[in-house]
C-alpha positions in Angstrom: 4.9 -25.5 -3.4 4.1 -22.0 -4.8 1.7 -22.3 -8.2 1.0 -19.4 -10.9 -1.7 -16.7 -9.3 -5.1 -16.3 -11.1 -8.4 -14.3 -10.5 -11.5 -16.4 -10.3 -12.4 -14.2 -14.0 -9.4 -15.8 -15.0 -9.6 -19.8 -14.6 -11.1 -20.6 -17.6 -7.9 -19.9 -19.3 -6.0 -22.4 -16.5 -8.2 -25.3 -17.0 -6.5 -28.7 -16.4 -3.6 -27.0 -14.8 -2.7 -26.0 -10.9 -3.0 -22.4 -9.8 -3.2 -20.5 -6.7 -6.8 -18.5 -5.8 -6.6 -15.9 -3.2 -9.9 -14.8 -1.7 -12.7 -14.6 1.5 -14.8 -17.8 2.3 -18.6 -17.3 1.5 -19.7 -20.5 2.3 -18.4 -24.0 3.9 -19.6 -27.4 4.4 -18.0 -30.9 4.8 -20.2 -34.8 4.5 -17.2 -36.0 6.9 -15.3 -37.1 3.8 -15.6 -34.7 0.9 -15.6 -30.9 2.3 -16.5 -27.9 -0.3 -15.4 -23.7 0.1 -17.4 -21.3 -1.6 -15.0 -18.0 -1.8 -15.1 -15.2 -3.5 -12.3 -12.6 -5.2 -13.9 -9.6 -6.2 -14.0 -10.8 -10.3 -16.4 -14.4 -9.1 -17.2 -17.0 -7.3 -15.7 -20.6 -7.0 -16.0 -23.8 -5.1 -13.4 -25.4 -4.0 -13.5 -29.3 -3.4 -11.4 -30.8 -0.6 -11.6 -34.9 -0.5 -10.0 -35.9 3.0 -8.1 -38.8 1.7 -6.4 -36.8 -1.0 -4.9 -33.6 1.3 -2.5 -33.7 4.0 -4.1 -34.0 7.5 -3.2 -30.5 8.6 -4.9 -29.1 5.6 -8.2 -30.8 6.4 -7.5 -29.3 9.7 -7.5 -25.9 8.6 -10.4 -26.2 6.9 -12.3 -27.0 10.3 -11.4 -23.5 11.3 -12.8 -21.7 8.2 -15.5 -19.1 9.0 -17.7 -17.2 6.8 -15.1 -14.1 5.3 -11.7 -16.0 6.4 -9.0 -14.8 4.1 -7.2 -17.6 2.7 -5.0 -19.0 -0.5 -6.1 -22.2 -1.7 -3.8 -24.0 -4.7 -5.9 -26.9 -6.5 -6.6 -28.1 -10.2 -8.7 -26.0 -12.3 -11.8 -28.0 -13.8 -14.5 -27.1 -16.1 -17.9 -27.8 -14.3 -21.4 -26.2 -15.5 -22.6 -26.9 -12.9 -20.5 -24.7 -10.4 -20.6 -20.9 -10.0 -18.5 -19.3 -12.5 -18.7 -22.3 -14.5 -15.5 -24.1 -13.0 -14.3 -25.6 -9.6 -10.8 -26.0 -7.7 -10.0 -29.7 -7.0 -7.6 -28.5 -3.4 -4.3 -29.2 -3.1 -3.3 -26.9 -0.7 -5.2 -24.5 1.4 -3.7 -21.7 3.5 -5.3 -19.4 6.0 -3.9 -15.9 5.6 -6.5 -14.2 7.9 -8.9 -15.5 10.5 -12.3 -14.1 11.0 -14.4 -14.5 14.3 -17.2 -15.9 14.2 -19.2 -13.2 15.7 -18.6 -11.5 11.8 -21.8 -8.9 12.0 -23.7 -9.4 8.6 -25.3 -12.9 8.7 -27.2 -14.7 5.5 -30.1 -13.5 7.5 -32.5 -10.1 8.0 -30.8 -7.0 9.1 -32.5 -3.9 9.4 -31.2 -1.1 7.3 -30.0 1.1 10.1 -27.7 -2.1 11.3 -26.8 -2.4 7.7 -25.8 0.8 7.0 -24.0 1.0 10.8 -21.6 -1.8 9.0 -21.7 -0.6 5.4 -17.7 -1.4 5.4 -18.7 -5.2 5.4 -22.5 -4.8 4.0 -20.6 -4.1 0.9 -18.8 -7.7 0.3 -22.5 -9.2 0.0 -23.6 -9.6 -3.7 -26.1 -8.0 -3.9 -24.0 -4.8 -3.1 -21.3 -5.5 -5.4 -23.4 -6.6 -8.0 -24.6 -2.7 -7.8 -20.9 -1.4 -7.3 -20.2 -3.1 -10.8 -23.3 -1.5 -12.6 -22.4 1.9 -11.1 -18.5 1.4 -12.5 -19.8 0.3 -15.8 -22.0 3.7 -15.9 -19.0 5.9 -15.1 -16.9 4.4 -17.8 -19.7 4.7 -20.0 -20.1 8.1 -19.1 -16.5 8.9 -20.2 -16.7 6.9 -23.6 -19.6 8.8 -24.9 -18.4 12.5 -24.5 -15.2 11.3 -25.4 -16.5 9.5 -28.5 -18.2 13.3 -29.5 -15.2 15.5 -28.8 -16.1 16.9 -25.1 -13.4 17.8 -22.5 -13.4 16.7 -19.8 -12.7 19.4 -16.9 -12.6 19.8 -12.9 -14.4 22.6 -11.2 -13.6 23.6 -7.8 -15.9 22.1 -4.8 -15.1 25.0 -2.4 -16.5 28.0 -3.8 -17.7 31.9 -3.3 -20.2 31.9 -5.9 -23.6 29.9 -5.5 -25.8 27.8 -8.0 -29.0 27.5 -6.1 -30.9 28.9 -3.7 -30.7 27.1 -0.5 -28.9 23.8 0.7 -25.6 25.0 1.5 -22.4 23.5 3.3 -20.3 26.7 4.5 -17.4 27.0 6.1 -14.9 30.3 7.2 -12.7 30.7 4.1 -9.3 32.6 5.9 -9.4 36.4 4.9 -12.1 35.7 2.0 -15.3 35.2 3.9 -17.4 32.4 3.7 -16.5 29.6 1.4 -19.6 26.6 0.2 -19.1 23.4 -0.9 -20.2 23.3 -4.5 -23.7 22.7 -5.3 -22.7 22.4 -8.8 -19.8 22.7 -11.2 -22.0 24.2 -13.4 -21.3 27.8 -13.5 -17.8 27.6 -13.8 -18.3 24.7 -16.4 -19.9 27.9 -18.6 -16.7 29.7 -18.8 -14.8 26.2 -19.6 -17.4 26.2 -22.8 -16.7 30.1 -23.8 -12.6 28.2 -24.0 -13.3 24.9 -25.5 -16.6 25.0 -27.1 -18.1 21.4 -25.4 -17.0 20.0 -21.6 -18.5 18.5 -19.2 -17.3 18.0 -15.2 -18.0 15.0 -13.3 -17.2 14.9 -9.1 -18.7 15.1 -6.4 -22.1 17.7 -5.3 -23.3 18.4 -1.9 -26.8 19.8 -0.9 -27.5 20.8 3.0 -31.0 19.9 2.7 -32.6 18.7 5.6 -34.6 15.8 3.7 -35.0 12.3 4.6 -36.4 11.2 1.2 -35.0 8.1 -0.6 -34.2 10.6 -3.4 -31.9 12.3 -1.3 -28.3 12.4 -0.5 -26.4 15.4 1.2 -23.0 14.3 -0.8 -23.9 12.7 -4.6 -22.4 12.9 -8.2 -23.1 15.3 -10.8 -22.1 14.8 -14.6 -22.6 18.7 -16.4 -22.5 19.0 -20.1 -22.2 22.6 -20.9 -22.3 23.4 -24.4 -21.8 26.0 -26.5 -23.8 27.3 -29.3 -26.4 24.7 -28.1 -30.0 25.7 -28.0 -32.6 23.7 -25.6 -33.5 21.5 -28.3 -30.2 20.8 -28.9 -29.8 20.9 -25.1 -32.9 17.8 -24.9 -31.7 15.8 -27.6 -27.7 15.3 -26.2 -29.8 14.3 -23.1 -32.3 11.7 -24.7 -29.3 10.1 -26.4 -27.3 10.3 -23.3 -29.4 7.9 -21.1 -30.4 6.4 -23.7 -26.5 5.4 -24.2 -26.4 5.0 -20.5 -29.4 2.5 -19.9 -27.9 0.9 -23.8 -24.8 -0.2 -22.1 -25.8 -1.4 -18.8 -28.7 -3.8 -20.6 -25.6 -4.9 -23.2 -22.5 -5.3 -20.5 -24.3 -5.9 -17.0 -27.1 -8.5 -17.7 -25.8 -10.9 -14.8 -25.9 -8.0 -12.3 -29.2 -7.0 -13.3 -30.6 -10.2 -13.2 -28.9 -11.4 -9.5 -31.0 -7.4 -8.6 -34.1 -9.0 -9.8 -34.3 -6.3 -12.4 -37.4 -6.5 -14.7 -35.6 -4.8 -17.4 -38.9 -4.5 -19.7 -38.9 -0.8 -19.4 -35.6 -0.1 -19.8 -35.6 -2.2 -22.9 -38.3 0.7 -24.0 -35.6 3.5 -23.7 -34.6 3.6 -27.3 -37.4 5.6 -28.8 -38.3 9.1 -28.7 -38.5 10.4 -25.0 -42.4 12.2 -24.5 -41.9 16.2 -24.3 -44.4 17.3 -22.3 -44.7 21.5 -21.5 -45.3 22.8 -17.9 -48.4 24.2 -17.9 -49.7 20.5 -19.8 -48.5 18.8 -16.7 -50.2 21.6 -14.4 -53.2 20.2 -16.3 -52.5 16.5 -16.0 -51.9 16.5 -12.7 -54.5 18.3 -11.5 -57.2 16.6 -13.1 -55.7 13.4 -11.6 -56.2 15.0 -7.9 -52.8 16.9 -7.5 -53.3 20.7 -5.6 -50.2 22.2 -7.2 -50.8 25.3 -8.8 -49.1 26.5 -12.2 -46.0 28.8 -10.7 -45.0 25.5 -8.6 -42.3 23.6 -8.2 -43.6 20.3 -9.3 -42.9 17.9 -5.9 -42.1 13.5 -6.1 -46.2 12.7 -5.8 -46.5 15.1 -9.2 -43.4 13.5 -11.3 -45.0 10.0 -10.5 -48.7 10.8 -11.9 -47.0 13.0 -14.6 -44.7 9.3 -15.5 -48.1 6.8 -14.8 -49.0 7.3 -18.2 -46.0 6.6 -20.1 -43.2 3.9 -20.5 -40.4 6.0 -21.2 -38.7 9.2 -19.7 -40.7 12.2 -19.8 -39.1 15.8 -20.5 -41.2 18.7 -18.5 -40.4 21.9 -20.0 -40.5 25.4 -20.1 -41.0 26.2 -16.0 -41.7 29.3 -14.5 -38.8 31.3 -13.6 -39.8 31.7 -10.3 -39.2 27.8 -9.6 -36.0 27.5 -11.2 -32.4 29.1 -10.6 -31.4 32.8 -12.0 -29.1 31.7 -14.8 -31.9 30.0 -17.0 -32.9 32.4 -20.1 -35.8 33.8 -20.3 -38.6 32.5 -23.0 -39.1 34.7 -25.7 -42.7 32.8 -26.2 -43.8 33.2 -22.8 -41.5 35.5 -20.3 -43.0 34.1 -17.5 -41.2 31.1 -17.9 -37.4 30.1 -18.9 -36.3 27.6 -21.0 -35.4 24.6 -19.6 -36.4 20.8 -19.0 -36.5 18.3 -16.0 -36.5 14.9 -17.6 -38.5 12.3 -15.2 -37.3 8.4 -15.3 -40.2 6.3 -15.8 -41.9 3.5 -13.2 -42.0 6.4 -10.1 -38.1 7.4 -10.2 -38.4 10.6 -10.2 -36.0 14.1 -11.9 -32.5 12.5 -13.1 -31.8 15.5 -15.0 -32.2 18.8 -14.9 -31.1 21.4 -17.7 -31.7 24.7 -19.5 -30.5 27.2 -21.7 -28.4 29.3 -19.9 -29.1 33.2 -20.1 -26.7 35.0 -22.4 -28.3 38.5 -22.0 -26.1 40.8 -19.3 -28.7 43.3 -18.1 -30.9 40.0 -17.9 -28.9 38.2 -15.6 -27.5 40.5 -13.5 -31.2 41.6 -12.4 -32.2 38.2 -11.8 -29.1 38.1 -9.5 -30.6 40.9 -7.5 -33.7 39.9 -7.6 -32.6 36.8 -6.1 -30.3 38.6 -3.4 -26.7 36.9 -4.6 -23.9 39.1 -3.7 -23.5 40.6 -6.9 -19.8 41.0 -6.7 -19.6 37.2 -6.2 -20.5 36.8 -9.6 -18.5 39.3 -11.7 -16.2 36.7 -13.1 -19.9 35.1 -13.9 -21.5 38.3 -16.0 -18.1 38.5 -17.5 -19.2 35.9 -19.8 -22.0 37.6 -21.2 -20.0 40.8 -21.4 -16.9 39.5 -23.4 -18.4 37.8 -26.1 -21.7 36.1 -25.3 -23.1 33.4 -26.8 -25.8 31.0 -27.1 -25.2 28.5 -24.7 -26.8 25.5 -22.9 -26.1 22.4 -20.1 -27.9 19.9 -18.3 -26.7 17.9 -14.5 -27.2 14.3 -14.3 -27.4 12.9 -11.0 -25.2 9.5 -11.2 -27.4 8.0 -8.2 -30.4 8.1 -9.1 -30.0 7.3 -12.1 -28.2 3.8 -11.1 -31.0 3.6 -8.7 -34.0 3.8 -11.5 -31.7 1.8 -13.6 -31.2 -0.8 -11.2 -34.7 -0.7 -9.6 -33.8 0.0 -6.7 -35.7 1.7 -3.7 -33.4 3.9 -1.9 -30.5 5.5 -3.7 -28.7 5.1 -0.3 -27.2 1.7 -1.8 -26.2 2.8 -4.6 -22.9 4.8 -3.6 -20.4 3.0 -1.2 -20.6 5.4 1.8 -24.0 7.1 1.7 -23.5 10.7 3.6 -27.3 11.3 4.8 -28.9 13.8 6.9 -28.4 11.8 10.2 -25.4 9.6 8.9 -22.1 10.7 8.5 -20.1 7.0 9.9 -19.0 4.8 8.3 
């Protein structure tokens, strides 16, 4: 008998009434007389009840055969139960096998190691704690999307094979026909400048890749990027779109993904502590910090993970680091007039040990400026024509930050390792599945 089609999200508008589920099995057992299927859909759980004097014999026989991710259809009364998962349960009818799964499946509720895990990420992913993350990191892409919409920004697409450079090092190249050598994009962010010059606020959002050889659990060779890039924006005004950025961000997972959170064993105390001011903290203060609490680094540094995490000890919400010298930072930043050693631009450090989840500056507007930091940096200069263009047709004052989606999920979710926290993690020795 065929009955209406619901998702497991769905039931409570069916209760009292028969409907088909169609699902995997998570979980079966049977006290000889009664038998109960766990499955899942992709929008819940349910249990299904089976009472043997109540079914046809053949569908009690199928239910023998169920093993754990069997594909099946099962047709049954919706009931309200507080008790079940998802608040209601299936009282079976019918129950039809649509796919068979061997017993051998590889990803048992037992300990796996991560390198076995990640071997079969294809399945790792139906456990819930894996989509429980999927959903969080969903909920901040649309949430990304409804706040630049909600102030005007346009969205825009940047190439990811490119002749021109962002940073120094890291890169993917490949033979480009007739043209040279070609680089997967580091960054959409220099092309994202001459998308502001047109539309006056945009920001790009796809995918990044970094040819670093690291093996840190901050690190992924293929990651997402969201880049602002706004014009007429100073670095103040550059730090403040940020702080109410994540704050929005961290905001909307606390309001719409409280279940996920909590199944992630989330203490979300911090993150409750993201509405307030962020701490502003300049370079040379941190040199300080940091060294009196041990750290080597010198000022003119790069400021490395071990620094971040004694410069975030102290404090319970994001830190920005500003003002770095332009020797540890990328040729496009502008110069500061208050100190030309250094350019104007922030990090902003996630607290509780995360770690850099954005990095941004004003962007230099000056020609002659830029186009000697180009050579002093080596860049084929005729690469970035199109580039000083910009600043000789009409410069402007101009400023953007670059988000990385991943870590940011990972702080947000608490997470270790940002290698679960995208669906197929590309890693330096990991490019299957």
């Amino acid at each position: 008998m065929s009955y209406p089609s619901s998702r497991i999200a769905d039931l409570h508008a069916h209760v009292g009434t028969t409907v088909t589920v169609r699902g995997w099995v998570t979980h079966v057992r049977s006290s000889g007389k009664v038998a109960f299927v766990v499955m899942r859909d992709g929008s819940g759980i349910l249990q299904c009840v089976l009472v043997k004097s109540q079914v046809p014999a053949e569908t009690w026989e199928r239910f023998g055969t169920l093993t754990l991710e069997t594909s099946l259809a099962i047709s049954g009364e919706v009931r309200a139960d507080a008790r079940a998962p998802g608040g209601h349960e299936l009282g079976v009818v019918e129950l039809d096998v649509i796919g068979t799964s061997p017993v051998d499946y590889p990803i048992q509720p037992k300990e796996h190691g991560i390198d076995f895990l990640l071997d079969n990420r294809h399945l790792w992913l139906r456990s819930p704690r894996q989509a429980a993350i999927m959903r969080i990191r969903h909920e901040l892409e649309q949430a990304v999307h409804d706040f630049f919409y909600a102030r005007d920004f346009t969205r825009c697409d940047t190439p990811i094979l490119t002749g021109a450079i962002g940073e120094r090092a890291g890169l993917f190249a490949t033979e480009y026909f007739d043209e040279g050598m070609a680089y997967l994009a580091q960054t959409g962010q220099l092309y994202g400048e001459a998308l502001a010059a047109a539309l006056g606020r945009i920001y790009t959002f796809g995918p990044t890749f970094r040819a670093e050889k690291s093996k840190t659990r901050r690190h992924l060779t293929e990651f997402w990027m969201i880049e602002p890039e706004m014009a007429w924006y100073d670095s103040k005004d550059n730090m403040q779109l940020q702080q109410e950025f994540v704050q929005y961000l961290v905001g909307r997972v606390l309001e719409r993904k409280a279940e996920e959170l909590k199944l992630l064993e989330r203490d979300t105390t911090m993150l409750e502590k993201v509405t307030g001011d962020f701490i502003r903290l300049d370079y040379s203060d941190a040199i300080t910090l940091i060294n009196a609490k041990g750290s080597t680094t010198k000022w003119g540094d790069d400021l490395g993970a071990e620094d971040e995490a004694l410069i975030v000890a102290d404090y319970d919400r994001p830190v920005f680091v500003m003002n770095y010298p332009k020797e540890a930072k990328a040729f496009y930043m502008k110069e500061n007039p208050a100190d030309p050693r250094t350019v104007l631009c922030d990090d902003l450090l996630a607290p509780e040990g995360y770690g850099e989840i954005i990095g941004g500056s004003q962007r230099e507007d000056d020609y002659d400026r830029l186009l000697k930091r180009i050579e002093e940096e080596g860049l084929p200069v005729d690469q970035y024509g199109w580039y000083l263009d910009l600043r000789k047709y009409g410069t402007f004052t101009h400023s953007g930050f670059g988000l990385g989606l991943e870590r940011t999920i990972g702080w947000i979710c608490g997470l270790h390792h940002i290698r679960e926290v995208i669906a197929f993690p590309r890693l330096m020795h990991r490019l299957r599945p």
